[in-house]
DRENDO-1510 file (C-alpha; in Angstrom, 1 decimal, always signed):
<recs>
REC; n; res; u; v; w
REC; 1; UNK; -13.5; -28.5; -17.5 .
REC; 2; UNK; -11.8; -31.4; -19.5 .
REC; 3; UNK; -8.6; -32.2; -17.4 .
REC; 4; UNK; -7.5; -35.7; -18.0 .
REC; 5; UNK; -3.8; -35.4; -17.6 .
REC; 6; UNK; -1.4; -33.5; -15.6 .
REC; 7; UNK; +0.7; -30.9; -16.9 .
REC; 8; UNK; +4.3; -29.2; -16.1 .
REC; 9; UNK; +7.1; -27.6; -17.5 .
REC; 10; UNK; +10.6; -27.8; -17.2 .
REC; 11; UNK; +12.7; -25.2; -15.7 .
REC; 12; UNK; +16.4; -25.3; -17.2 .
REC; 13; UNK; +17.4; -23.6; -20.5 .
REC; 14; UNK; +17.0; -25.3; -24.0 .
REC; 15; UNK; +20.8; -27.3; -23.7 .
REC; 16; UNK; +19.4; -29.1; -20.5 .
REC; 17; UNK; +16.1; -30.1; -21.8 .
REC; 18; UNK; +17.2; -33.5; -22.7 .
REC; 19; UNK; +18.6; -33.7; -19.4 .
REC; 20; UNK; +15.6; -33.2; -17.5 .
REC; 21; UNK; +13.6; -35.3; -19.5 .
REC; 22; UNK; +15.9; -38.0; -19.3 .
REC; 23; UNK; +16.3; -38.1; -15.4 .
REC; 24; UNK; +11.9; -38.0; -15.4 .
REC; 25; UNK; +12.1; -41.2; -18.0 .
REC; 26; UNK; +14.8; -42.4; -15.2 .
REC; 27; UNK; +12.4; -42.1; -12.6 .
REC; 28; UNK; +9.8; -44.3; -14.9 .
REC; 29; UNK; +7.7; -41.0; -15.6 .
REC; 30; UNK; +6.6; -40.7; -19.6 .
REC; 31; UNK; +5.1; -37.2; -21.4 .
REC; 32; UNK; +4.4; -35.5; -24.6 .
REC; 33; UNK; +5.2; -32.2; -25.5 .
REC; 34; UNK; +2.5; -29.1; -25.4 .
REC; 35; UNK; +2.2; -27.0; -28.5 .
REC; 36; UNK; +1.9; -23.7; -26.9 .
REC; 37; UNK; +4.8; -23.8; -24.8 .
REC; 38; UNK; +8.5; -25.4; -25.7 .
REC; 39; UNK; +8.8; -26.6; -22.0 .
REC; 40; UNK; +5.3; -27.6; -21.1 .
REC; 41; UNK; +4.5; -31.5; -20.8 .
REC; 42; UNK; +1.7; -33.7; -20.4 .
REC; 43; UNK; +2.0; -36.6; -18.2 .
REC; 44; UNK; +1.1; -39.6; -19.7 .
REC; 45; UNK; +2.4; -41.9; -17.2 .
REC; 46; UNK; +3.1; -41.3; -13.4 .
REC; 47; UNK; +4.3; -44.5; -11.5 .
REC; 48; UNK; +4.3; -42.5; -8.2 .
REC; 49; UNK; +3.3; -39.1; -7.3 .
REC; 50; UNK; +5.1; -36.3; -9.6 .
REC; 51; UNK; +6.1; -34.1; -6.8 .
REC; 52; UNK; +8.0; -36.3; -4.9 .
REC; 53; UNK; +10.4; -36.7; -8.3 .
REC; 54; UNK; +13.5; -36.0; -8.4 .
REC; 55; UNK; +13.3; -33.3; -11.1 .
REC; 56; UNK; +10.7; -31.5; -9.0 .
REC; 57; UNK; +11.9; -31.6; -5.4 .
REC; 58; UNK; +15.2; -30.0; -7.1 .
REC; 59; UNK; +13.1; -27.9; -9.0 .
REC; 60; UNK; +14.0; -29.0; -12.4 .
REC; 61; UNK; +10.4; -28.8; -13.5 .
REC; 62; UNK; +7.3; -27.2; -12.0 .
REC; 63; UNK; +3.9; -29.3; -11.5 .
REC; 64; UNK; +0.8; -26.4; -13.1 .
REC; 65; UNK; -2.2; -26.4; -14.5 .
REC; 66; UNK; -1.8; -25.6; -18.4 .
REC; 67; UNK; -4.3; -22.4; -18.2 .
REC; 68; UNK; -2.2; -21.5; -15.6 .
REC; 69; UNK; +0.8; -20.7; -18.1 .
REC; 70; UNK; -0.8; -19.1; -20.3 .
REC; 71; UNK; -0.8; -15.6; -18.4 .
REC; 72; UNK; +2.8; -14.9; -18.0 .
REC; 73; UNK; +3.1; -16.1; -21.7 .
REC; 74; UNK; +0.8; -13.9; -23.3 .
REC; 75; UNK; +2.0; -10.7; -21.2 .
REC; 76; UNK; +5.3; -12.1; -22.7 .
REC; 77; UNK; +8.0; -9.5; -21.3 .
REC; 78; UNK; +10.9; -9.5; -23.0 .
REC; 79; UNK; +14.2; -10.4; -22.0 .
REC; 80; UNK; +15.6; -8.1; -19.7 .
REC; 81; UNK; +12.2; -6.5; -19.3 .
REC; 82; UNK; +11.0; -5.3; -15.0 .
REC; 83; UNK; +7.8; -7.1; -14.3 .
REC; 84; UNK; +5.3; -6.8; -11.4 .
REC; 85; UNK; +3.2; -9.4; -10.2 .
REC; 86; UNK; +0.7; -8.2; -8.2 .
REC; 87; UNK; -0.9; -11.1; -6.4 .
REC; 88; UNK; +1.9; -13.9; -6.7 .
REC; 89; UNK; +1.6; -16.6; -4.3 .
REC; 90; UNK; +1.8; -19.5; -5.1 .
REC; 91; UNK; +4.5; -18.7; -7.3 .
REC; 92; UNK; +4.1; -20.6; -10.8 .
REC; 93; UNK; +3.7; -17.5; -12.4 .
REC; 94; UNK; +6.3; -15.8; -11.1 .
REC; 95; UNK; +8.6; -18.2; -11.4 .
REC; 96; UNK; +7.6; -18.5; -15.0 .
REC; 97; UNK; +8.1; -15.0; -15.4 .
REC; 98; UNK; +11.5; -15.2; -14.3 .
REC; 99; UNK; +12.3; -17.9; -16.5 .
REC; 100; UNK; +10.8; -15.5; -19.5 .
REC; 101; UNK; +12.9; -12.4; -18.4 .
REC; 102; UNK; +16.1; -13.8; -18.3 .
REC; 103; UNK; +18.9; -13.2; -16.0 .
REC; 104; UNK; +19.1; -9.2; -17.0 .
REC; 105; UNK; +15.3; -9.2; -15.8 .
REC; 106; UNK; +13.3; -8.6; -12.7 .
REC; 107; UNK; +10.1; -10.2; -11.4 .
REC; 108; UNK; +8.6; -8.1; -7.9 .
REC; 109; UNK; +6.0; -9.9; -6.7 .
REC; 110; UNK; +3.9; -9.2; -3.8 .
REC; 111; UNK; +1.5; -11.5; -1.5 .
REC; 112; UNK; -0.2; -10.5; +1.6 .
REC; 113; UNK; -0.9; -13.9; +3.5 .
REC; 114; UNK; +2.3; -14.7; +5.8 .
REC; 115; UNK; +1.6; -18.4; +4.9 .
REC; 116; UNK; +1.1; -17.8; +1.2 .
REC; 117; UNK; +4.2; -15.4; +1.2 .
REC; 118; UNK; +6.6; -18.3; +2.7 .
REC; 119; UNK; +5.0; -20.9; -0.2 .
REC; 120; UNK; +5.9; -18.0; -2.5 .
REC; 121; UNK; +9.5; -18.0; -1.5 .
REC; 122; UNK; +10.0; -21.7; -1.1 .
REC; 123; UNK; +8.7; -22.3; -4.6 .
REC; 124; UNK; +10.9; -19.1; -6.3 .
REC; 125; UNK; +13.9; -20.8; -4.0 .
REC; 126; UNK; +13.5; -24.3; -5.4 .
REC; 127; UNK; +13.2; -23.1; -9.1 .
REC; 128; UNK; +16.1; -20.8; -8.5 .
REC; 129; UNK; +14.5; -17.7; -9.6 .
REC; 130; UNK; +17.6; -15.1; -8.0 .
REC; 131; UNK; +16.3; -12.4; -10.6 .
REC; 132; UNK; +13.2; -11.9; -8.1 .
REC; 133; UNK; +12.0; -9.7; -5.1 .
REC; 134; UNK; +9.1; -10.4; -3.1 .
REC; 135; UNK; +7.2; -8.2; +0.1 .
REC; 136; UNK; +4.5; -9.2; +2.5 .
REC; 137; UNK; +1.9; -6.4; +1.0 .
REC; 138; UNK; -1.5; -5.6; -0.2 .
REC; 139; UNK; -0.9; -5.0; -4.1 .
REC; 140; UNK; -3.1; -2.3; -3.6 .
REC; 141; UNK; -1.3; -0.6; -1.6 .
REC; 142; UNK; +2.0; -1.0; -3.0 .
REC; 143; UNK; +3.8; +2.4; -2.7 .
REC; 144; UNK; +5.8; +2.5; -6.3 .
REC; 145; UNK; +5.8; +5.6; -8.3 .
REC; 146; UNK; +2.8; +6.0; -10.6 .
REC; 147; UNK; +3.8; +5.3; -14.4 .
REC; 148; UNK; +6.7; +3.0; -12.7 .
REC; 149; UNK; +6.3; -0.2; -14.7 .
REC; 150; UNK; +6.2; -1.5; -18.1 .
REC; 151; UNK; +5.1; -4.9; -17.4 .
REC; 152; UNK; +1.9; -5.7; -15.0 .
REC; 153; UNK; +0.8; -9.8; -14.2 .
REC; 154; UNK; -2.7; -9.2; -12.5 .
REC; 155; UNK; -4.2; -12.7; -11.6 .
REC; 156; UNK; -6.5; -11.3; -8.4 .
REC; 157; UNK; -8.5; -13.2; -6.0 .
REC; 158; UNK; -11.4; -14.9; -7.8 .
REC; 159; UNK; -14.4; -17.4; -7.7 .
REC; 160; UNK; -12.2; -19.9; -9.4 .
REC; 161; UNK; -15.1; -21.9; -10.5 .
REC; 162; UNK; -12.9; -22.9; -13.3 .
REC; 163; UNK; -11.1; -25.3; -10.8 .
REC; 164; UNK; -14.4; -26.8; -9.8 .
REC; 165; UNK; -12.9; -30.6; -11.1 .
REC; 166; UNK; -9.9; -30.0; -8.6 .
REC; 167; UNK; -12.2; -28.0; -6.0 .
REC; 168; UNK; -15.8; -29.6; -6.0 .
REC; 169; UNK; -17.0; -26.6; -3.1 .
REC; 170; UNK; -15.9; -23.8; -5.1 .
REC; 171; UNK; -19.4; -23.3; -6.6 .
REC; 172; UNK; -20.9; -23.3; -3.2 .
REC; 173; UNK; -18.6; -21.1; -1.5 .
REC; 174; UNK; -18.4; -18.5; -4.3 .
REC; 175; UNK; -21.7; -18.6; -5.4 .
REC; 176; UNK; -23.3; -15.5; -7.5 .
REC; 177; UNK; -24.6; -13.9; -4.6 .
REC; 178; UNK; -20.9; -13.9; -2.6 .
REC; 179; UNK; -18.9; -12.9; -5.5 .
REC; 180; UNK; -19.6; -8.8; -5.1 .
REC; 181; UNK; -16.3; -8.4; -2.7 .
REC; 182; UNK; -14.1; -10.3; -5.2 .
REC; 183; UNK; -15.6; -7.9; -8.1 .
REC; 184; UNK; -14.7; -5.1; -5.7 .
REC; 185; UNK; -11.3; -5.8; -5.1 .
REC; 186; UNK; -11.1; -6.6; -9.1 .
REC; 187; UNK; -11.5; -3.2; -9.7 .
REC; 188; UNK; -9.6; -1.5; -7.3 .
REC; 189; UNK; -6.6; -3.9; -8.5 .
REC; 190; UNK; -7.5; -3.0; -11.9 .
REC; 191; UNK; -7.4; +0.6; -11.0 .
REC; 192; UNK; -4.2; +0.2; -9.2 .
REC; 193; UNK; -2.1; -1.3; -12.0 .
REC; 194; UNK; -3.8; +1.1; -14.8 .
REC; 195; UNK; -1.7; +3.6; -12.1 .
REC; 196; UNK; +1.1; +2.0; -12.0 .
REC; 197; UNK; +1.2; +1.3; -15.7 .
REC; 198; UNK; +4.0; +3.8; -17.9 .
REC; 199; UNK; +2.1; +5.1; -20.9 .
REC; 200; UNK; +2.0; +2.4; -23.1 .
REC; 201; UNK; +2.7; +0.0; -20.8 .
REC; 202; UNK; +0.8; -3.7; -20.6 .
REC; 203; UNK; -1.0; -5.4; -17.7 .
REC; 204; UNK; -2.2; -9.0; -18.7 .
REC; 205; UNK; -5.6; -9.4; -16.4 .
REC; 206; UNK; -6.7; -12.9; -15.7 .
REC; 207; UNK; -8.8; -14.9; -13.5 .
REC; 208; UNK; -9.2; -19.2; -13.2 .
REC; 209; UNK; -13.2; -18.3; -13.3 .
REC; 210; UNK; -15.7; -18.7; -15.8 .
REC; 211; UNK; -18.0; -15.7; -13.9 .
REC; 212; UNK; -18.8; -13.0; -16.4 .
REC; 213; UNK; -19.0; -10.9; -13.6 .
REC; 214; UNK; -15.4; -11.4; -12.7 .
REC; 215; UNK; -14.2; -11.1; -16.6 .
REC; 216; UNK; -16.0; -9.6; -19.4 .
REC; 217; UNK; -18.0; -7.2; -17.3 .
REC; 218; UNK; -14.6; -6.5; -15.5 .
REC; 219; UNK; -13.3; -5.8; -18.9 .
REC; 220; UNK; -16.5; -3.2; -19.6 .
REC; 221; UNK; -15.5; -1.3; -16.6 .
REC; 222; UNK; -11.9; -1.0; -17.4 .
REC; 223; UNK; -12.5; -0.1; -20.8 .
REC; 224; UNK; -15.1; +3.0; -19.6 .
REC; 225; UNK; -13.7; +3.9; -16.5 .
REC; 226; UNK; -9.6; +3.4; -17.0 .
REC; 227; UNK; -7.6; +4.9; -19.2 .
REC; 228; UNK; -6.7; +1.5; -21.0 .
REC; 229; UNK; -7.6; -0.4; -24.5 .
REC; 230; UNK; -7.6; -3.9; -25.5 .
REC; 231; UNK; -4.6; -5.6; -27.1 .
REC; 232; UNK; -5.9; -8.6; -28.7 .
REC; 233; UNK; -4.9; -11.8; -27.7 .
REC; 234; UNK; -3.3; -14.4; -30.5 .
REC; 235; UNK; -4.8; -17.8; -29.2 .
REC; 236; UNK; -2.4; -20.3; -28.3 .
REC; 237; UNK; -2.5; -23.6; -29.9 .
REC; 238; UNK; -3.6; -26.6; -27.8 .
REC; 239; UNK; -6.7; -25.0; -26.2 .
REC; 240; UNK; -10.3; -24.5; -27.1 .
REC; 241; UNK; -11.2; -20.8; -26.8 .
REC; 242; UNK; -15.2; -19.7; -26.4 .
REC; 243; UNK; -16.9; -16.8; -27.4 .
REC; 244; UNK; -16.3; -13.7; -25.3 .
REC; 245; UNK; -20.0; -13.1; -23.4 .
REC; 246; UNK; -20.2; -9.8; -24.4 .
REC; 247; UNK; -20.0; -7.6; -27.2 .
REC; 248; UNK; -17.0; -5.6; -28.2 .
REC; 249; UNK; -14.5; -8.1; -26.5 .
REC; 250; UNK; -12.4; -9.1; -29.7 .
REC; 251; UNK; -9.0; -10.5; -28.4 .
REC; 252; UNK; -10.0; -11.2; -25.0 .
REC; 253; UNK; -9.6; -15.6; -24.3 .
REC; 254; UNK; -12.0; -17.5; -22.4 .
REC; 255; UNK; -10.8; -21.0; -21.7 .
REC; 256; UNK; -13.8; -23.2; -23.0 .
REC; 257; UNK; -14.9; -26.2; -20.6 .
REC; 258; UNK; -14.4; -28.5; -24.3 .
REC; 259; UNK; -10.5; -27.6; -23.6 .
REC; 260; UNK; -8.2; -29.7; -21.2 .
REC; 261; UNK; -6.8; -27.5; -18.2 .
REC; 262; UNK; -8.8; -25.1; -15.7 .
REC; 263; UNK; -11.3; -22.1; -17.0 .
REC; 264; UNK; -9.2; -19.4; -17.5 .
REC; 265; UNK; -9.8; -15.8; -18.5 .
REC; 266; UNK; -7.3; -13.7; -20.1 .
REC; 267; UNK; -6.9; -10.3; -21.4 .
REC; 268; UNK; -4.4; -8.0; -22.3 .
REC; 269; UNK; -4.6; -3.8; -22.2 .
REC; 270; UNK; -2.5; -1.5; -23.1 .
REC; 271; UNK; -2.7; +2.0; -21.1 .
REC; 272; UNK; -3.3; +4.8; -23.4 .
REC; 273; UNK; -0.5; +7.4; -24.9 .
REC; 274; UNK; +2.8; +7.1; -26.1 .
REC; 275; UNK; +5.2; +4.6; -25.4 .
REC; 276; UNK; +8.0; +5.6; -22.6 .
REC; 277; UNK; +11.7; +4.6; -21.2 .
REC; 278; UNK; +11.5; +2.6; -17.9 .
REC; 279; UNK; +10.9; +5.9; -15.4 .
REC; 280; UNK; +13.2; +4.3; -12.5 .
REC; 281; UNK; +15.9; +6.6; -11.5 .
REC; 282; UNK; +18.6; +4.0; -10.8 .
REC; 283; UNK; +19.4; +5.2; -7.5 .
REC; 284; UNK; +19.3; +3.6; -4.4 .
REC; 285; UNK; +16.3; +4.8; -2.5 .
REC; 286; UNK; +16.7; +2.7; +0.8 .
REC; 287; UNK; +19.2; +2.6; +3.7 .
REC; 288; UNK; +19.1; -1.3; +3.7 .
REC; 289; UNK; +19.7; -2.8; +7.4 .
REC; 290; UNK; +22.3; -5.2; +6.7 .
REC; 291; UNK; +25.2; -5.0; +5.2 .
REC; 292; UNK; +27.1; -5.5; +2.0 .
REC; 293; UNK; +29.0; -8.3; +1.5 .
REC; 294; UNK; +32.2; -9.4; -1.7 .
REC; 295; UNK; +31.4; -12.8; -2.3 .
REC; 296; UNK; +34.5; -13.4; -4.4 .
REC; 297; UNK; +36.9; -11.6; -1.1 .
REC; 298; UNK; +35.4; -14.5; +1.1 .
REC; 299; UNK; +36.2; -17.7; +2.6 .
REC; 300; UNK; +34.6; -20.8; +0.5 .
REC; 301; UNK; +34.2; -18.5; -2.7 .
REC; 302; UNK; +36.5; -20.4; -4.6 .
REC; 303; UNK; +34.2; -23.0; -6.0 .
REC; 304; UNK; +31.6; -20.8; -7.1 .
REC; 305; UNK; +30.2; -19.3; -10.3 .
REC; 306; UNK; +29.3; -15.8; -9.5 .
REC; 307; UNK; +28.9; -14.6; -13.1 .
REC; 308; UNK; +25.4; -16.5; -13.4 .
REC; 309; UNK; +24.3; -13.8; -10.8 .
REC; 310; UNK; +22.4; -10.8; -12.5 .
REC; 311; UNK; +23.0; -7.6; -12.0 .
REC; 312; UNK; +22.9; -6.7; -8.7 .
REC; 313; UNK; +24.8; -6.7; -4.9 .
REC; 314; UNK; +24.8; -9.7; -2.3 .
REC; 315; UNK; +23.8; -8.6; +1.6 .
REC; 316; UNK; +24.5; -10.1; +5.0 .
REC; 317; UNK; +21.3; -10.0; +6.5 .
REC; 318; UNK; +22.2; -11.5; +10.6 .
REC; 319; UNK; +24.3; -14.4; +8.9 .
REC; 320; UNK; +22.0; -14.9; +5.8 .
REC; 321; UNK; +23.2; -13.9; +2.9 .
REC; 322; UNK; +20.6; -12.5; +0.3 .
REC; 323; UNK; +21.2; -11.5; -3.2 .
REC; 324; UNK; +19.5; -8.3; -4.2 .
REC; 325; UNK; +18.5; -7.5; -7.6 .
REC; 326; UNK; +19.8; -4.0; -9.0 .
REC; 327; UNK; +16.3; -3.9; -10.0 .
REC; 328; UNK; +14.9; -3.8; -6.6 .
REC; 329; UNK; +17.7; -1.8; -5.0 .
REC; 330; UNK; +16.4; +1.3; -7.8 .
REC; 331; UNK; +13.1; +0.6; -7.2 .
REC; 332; UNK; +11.7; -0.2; -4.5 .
REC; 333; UNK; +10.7; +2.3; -1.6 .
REC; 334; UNK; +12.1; +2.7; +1.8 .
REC; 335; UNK; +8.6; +2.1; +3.3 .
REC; 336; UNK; +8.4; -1.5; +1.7 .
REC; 337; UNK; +10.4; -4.4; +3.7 .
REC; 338; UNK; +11.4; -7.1; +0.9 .
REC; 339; UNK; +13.3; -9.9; +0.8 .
REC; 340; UNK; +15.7; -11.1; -2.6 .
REC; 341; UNK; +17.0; -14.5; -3.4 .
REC; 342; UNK; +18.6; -16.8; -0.6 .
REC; 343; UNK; +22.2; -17.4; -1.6 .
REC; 344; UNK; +23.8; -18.5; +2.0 .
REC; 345; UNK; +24.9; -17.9; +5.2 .
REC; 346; UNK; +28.5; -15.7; +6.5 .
REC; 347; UNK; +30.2; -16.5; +9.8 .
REC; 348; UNK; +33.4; -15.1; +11.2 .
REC; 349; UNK; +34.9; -11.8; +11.0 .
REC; 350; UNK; +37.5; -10.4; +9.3 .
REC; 351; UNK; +39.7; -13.1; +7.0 .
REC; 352; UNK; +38.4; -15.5; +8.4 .
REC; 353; UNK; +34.7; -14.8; +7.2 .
REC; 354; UNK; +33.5; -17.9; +5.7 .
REC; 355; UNK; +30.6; -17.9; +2.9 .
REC; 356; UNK; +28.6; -21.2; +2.9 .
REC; 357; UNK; +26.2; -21.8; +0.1 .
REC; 358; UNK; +22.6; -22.3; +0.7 .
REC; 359; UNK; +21.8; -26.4; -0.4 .
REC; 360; UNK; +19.4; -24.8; -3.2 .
REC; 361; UNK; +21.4; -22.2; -4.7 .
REC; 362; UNK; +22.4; -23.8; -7.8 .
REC; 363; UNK; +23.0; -20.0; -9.3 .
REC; 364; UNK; +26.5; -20.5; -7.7 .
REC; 365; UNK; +27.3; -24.2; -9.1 .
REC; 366; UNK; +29.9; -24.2; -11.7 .
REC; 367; UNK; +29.7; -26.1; -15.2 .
REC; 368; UNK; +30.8; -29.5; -14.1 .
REC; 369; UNK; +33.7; -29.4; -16.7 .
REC; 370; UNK; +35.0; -26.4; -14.3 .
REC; 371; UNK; +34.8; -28.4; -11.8 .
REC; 372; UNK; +37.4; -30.5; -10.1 .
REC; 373; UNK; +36.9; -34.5; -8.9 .
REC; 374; UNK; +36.8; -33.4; -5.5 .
REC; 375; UNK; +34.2; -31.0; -5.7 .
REC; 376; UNK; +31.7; -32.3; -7.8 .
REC; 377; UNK; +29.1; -35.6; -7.4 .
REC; 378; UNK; +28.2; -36.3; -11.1 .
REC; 379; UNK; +25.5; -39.1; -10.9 .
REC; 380; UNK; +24.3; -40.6; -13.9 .
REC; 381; UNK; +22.0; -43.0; -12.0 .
REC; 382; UNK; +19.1; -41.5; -9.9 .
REC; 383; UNK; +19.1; -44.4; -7.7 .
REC; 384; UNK; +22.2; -42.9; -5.4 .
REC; 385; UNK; +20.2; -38.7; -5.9 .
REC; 386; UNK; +16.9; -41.1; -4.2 .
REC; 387; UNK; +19.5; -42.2; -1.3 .
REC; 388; UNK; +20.6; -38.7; -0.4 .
REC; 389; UNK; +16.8; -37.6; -0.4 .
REC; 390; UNK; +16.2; -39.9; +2.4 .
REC; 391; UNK; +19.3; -38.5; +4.8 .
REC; 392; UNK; +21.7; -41.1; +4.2 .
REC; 393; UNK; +24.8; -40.0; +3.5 .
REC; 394; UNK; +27.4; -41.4; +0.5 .
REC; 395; UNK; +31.1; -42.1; +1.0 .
REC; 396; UNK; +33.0; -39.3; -1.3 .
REC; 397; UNK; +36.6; -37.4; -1.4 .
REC; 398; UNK; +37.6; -36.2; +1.7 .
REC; 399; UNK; +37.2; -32.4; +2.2 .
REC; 400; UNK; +35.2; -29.7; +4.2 .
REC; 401; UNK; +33.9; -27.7; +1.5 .
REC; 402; UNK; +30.3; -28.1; +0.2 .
REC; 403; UNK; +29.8; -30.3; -2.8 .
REC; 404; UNK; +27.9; -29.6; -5.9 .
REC; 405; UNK; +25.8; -32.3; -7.1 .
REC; 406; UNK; +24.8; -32.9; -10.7 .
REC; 407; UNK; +22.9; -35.7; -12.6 .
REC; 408; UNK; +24.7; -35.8; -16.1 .
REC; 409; UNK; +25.8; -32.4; -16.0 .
REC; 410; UNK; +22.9; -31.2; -14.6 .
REC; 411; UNK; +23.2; -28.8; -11.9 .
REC; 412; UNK; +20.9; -29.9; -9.1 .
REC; 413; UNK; +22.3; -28.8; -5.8 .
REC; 414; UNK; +24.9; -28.2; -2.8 .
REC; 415; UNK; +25.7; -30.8; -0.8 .
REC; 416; UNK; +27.4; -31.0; +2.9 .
REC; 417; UNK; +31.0; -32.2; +3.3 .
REC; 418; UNK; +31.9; -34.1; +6.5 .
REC; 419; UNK; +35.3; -35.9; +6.3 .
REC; 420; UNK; +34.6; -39.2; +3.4 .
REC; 421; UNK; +31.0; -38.2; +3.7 .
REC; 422; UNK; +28.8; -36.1; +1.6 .
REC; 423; UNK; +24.9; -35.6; +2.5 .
REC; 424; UNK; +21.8; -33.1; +1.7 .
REC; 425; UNK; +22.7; -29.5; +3.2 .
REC; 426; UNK; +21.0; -28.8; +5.9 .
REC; 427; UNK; +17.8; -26.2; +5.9 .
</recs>
C-alpha cells in the first residue's frame, strides 16, 4: 500500500477544533485536512514523535491509520444510537464510535486478551469515552439477547496483509495455507452478530486484509448461509477503491494498494425483515457488587460539571469510582463482569466521604469561564503543560482541592494540589 504520511484525528467537538490544532502548530507539528472525515489530518510535518505530543498524551487527538476510520464511519450510528463492537482492542474504533454516538449513546465493546483489554481501557480513558462499557470476553460468546442490537462493528482477527508496509512478516506468518482458522472464526463471528442483529439492524464487516478468502468469499457465505443482504457502500472521498473480486459484490469497498492508508475491506449488511424498536427492556438485570454512589452529596463535588455525564449512575467499586452507562446497566447480563468509565476514587465514611477526581477525567472539568482563579490552570503556552509532563511541579494558589488544567480553554486534565504547588495527578 501507498502510506507516505501519518494520519489522526482530533477528538474534541467542532468549537475546539481550532484549539487543538493550534496547540499541535504550538508544538511545531503542521497537517492538512482529509476529505472524508471533518477531524481526520495528515501529518505533513512531525519535529518529534506524534505520540509523545501534548494533544495526544491528553488525548486531544488519536494517532490511526486512515482505512482504519473508515469502519465506524460507514456503519455511521446515529446519535444516541447502542453500538457493539465485537472485537475492540485497540480501541480507535471504539473510541471513534463514541465520538459518533454522542453523549446519549453507548459503545460495548468486548476483547478477550487481558493485555489487549487493559490497552482498550487506557486508550477509551485517555480519549474520555465515559459513554462506553467494556468485558474481558470472547465476542462469540457474548451472552446478549438475540435481536438485541441495532448497531454491529465487526473488525475480526485477520491476515492483515494490508499492513504489510508497517508489518513486513505478516505475509509469512499468515500465509494462504495458515489463514483457514482466521476464515473459521470469521464465520462464526459473522454468524454471531447476524444473531445478535434486530431485524433490520446493520453490522459493518471489515478486515485490514486484501485475502479474498477473508472478504469477498466471506461476503458469499454470509449472503447464502445468513439471513443478511448487502447495503451498498457510498465510497468515501480521498481513497482509491478496486474492483470487488467477485461477482455480485456491488457496494462492498476494497482499499486499493494505489490508495494511501492500509488495505482495508469493508461491507455493510442489513439483516433481513422489518425494521424494529431497540428490544432492551430498561431494567436492571444485575445485582452490581459495589455500591451506588451521589456525586453531587459528596466531599470535593463542588468543582465539577456532572451534567456532561450521560445518562446513567456512578458506583463505588473498593474506592474506585466507576460511571456506568444506563445503557449497560439495561443491558448487559448478570453472567458478564464489565467495567464503565473511570471517574475517581471515594474515601471516608459518612460526611466526611470525599470524591477525588481521576487525573483523566476531563468529563467532570467545568467550562473555564465557570471556573474560579483558584481552581483553574489556563495556559496558553505549551512550554509550562511540557514541564508538568516531566513531574515537576508549578507554583499556583494555595488550596487542597484538585486543579483543572486547560490550554486556552481547552479542557485537558486534573491536576494535584499540594499547598502553592500544583503537579500531574497521580495514577
Amino acid at each position: 500500500m501507498t502510506n507516505h504520511f501519518r494520519t489522526f484525528r482530533l477528538v474534541c467537538d467542532e468549537k475546539s477544533v481550532g484549539t487543538v490544532e493550534a496547540l499541535l502548530a504550538a508544538q511545531g507539528f503542521s497537517f492538512e485536512p482529509e476529505p472524508f472525515y471533518p477531524m481526520a489530518r495528515k501529518l505533513t510535518h512531525e519535529p518529534f514523535p506524534l505520540g509523545e505530543s501534548i494533544a495526544a498524551r491528553f488525548g486531544r487527538i488519536y494517532i490511526q491509520d486512515r482505512s482504519s476510520m473508515l469502519p465506524p464511519l460507514l456503519l455511521a450510528p446515529p446519535e444516541g444510537a447502542a453500538v457493539l463492537d465485537m472485537c475492540s482492542a485497540p480501541g480507535s474504533k471504539t473510541s471513534l464510535l463514541s465520538r459518533l454516538v454522542g453523549r446519549n449513546g453507548f459503545v460495548f465493546g468486548s476483547e478477550p486478551s487481558p493485555d489487549r483489554l487493559g490497552t482498550l481501557r487506557a486508550n477509551l480513558r485517555r480519549t474520555g469515552s465515559v459513554n462506553t462499557a467494556t468485558a474481558r470476553s470472547m465476542a462469540q460468546d457474548l451472552p446478549f439477547a438475540d435481536a438485541s442490537w441495532d448497531y454491529i462493528q465487526l473488525d475480526p482477527p485477520c491476515s492483515g496483509w494490508g499492513t504489510v508496509d508497517k508489518n513486513p512478516k505478516v505475509m509469512e506468518l499468515w500465509s494462504e495455507s495458515k489463514t483457514a482458522p482466521l476464515v473459521s472464526l470469521q464465520k462464526t463471528l459473522l454468524k454471531k452478530a447476524t444473531d445478535l442483529l434486530t431485524a433490520g439492524g446493520t453490522v459493518l464487516y471489515s478486515t485490514c486484509t486484501t485475502n479474498i478468502e477473508e472478504n469477498e468469499e466471506q461476503v458469499q457465505w454470509a449472503l447464502s448461509e445468513l439471513d443478511l443482504e448487502l447495503e451498498p457502500l457510498t465510497p468515501p472521498p480521498g481513497f482509491v477503491f478496486g474492483d470487488p473480486m467477485l461477482p455480485g459484490m456491488e457496494g462492498v469497498l476494497r482499499v486499493d494498494e494505489r490508495s494511501a492508508g492500509q488495505g482495508f475491506f469493508l461491507a455493510r449488511f442489513r439483516k433481513k425483515g422489518e425494521d424494529s424498536a431497540d428490544s432492551s427492556d430498561g431494567e436492571q438485570k444485575i445485582v452490581l457488587p459495589g455500591r451506588r454512589v451521589r456525586l453531587d452529596r459528596l466531599n470535593g463535588a463542588d468543582g465539577l460539571d456532572l451534567g456532561k455525564l450521560p445518562p446513567g449512575q456512578a458506583y463505588d467499586f473498593g474506592g474506585k469510582v466507576y460511571f456506568l452507562h444506563e445503557e449497560a446497566l439495561s443491558r448487559v447480563p448478570s453472567s458478564v463482569r464489565w467495567q464503565g468509565a473511570l471517574l475517581g476514587k471515594i474515601a471516608g465514611k459518612g460526611e466526611r466521604t470525599k470524591f477525588r477526581p481521576d487525573g483523566m477525567a476531563r468529563v467532570l472539568l467545568p467550562s473555564l469561564d465557570a471556573c474560579s482563579e483558584n481552581d483553574a490552570l489556563n495556559v496558553d503556552d505549551p512550554k509550562l503543560i511540557e514541564q508538568l509532563l516531566t513531574g515537576q511541579s508549578v507554583s499556583f494558589v494555595k488550596g487542597t482541592t484538585p486543579v483543572g488544567l486547560y490550554f486556552r480553554g481547552l479542557p485537558l486534565c486534573w491536576l494535584s494540589r499540594k499547598g502553592k504547588r500544583v503537579m500531574m495527578a497521580s495514577k
